[in-house]
mmCIF file of the C-alpha atoms, coordinates in Angstrom:
data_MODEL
# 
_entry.id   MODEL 
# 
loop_
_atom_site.group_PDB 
_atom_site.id 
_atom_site.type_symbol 
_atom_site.label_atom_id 
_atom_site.label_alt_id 
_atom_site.label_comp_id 
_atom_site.label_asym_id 
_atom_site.label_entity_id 
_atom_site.label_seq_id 
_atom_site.pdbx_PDB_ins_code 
_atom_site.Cartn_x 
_atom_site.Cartn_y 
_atom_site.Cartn_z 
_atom_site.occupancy 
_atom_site.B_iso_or_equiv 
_atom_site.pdbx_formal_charge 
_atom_site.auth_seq_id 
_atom_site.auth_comp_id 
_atom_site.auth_asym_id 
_atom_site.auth_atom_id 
_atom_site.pdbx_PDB_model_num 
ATOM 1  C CA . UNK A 1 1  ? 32.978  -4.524  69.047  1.00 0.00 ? 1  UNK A CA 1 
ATOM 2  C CA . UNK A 1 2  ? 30.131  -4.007  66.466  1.00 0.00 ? 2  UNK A CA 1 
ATOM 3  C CA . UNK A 1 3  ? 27.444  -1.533  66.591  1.00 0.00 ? 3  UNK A CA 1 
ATOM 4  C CA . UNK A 1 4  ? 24.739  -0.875  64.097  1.00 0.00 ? 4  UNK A CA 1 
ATOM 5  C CA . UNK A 1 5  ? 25.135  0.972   61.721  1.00 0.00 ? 5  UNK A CA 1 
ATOM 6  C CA . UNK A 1 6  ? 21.394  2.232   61.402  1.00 0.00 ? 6  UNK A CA 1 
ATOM 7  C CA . UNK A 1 7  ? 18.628  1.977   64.114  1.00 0.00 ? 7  UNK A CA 1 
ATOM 8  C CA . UNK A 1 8  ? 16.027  -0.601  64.053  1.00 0.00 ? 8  UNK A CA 1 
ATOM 9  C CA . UNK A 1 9  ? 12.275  0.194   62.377  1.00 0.00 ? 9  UNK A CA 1 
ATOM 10 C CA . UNK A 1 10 ? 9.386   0.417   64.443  1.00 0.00 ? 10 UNK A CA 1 
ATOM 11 C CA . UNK A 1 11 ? 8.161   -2.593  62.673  1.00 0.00 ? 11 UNK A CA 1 
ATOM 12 C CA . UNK A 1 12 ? 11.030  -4.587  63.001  1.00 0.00 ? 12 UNK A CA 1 
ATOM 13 C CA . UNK A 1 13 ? 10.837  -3.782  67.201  1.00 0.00 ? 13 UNK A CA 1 
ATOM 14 C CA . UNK A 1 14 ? 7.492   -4.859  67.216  1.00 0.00 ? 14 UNK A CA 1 
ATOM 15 C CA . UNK A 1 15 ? 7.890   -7.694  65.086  1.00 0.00 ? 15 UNK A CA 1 
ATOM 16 C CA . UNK A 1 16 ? 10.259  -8.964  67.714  1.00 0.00 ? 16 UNK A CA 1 
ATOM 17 C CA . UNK A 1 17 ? 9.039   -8.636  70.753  1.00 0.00 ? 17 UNK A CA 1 
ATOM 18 C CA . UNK A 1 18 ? 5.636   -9.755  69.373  1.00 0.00 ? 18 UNK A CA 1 
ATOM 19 C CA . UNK A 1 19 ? 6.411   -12.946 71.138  1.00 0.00 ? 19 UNK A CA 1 
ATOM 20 C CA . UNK A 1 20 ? 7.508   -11.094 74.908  1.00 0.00 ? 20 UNK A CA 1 
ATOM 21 C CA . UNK A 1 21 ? 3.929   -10.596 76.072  1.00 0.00 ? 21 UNK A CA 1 
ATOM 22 C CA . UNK A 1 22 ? 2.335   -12.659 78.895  1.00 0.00 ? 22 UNK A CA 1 
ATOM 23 C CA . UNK A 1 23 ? 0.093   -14.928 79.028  1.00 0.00 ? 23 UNK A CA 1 
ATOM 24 C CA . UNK A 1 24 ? -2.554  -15.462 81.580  1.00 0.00 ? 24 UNK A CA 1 
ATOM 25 C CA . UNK A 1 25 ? -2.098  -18.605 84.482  1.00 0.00 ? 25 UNK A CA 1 
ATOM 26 C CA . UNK A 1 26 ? -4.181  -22.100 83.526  1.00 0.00 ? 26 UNK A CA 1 
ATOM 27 C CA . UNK A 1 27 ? -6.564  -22.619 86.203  1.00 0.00 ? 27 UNK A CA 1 
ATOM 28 C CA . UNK A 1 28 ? -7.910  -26.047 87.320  1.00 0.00 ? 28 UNK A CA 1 
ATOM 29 C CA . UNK A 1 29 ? -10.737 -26.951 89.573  1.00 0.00 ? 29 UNK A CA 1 
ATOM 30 C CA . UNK A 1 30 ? -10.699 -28.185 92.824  1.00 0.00 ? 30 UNK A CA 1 
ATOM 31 C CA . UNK A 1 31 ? -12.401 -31.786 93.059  1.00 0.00 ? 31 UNK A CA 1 
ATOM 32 C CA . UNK A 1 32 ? -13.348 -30.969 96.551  1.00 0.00 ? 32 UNK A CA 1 
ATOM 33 C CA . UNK A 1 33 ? -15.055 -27.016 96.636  1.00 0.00 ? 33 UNK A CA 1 
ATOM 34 C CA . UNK A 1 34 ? -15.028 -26.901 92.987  1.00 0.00 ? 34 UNK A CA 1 
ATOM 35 C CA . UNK A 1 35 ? -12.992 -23.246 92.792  1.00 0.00 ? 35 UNK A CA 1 
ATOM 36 C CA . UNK A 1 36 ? -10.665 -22.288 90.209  1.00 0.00 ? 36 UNK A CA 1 
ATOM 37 C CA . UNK A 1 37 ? -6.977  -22.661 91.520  1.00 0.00 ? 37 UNK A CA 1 
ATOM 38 C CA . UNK A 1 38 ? -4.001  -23.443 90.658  1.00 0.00 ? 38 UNK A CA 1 
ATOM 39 C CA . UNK A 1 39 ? -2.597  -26.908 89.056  1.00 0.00 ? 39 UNK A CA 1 
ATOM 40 C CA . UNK A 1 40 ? -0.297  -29.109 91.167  1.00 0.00 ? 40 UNK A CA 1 
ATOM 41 C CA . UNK A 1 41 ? -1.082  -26.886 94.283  1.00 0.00 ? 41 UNK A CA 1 
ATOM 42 C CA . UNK A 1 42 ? -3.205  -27.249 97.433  1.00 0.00 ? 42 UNK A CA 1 
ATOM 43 C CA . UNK A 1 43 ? -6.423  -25.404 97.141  1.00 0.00 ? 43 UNK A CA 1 
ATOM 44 C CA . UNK A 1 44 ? -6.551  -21.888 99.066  1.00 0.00 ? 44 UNK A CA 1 
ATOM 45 C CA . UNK A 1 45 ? -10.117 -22.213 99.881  1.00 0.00 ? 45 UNK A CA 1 
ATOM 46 C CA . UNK A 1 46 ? -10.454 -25.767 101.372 1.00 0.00 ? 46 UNK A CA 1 
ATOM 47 C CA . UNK A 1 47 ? -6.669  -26.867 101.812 1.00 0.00 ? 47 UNK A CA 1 
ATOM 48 C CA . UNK A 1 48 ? -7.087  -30.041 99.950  1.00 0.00 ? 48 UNK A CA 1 
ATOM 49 C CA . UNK A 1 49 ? -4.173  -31.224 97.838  1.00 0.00 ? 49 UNK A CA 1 
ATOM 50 C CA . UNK A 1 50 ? -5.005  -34.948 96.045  1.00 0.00 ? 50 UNK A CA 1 
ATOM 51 C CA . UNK A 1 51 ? -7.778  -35.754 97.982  1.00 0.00 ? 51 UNK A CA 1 
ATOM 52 C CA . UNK A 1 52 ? -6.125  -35.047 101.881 1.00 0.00 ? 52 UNK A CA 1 
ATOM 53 C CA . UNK A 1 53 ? -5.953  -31.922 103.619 1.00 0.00 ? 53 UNK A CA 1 
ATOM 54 C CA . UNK A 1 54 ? -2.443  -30.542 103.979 1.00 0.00 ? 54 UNK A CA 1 
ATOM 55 C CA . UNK A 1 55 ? -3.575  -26.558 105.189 1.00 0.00 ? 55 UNK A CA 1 
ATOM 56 C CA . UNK A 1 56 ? -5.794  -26.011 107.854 1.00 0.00 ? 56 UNK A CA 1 
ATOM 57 C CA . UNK A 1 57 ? -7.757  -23.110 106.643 1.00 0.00 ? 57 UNK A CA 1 
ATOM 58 C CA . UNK A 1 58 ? -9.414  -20.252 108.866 1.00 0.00 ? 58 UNK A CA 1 
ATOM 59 C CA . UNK A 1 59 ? -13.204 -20.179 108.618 1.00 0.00 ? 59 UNK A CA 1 
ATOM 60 C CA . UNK A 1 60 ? -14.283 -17.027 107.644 1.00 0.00 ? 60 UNK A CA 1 
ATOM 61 C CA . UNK A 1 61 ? -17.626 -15.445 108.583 1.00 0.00 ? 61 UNK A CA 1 
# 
């Protein structure tokens, strides 16, 4: 099998993985409580999901 020959520049190691960071969720808002959640999932704070409610969620003093 191959191996290099020479190692690999700084530059060259940042110049690849230059594309390996992460990037930060897209939030939606909730029609219903108007909070930032998630897209295509119910909402934690009211349960709603399209308009219904599909989680019963614990009211919290």
């Amino acid at each position: 099998m191959p191996n290099p020959k020479r190692r690999h520049s700084q530059k060259r190691t940042a110049t690849r993985r230059a594309h390996d960071s992460l990037s930060k969720h897209s939030l939606s808002e909730c029609p219903n409580c108007h909070e930032r959640k998630m897209p295509h999932r119910a909402c934690p704070k009211c349960g709603t999901y399209k308009g219904r409610e599909v989680v019963e969620v614990d009211e919290k003093s």
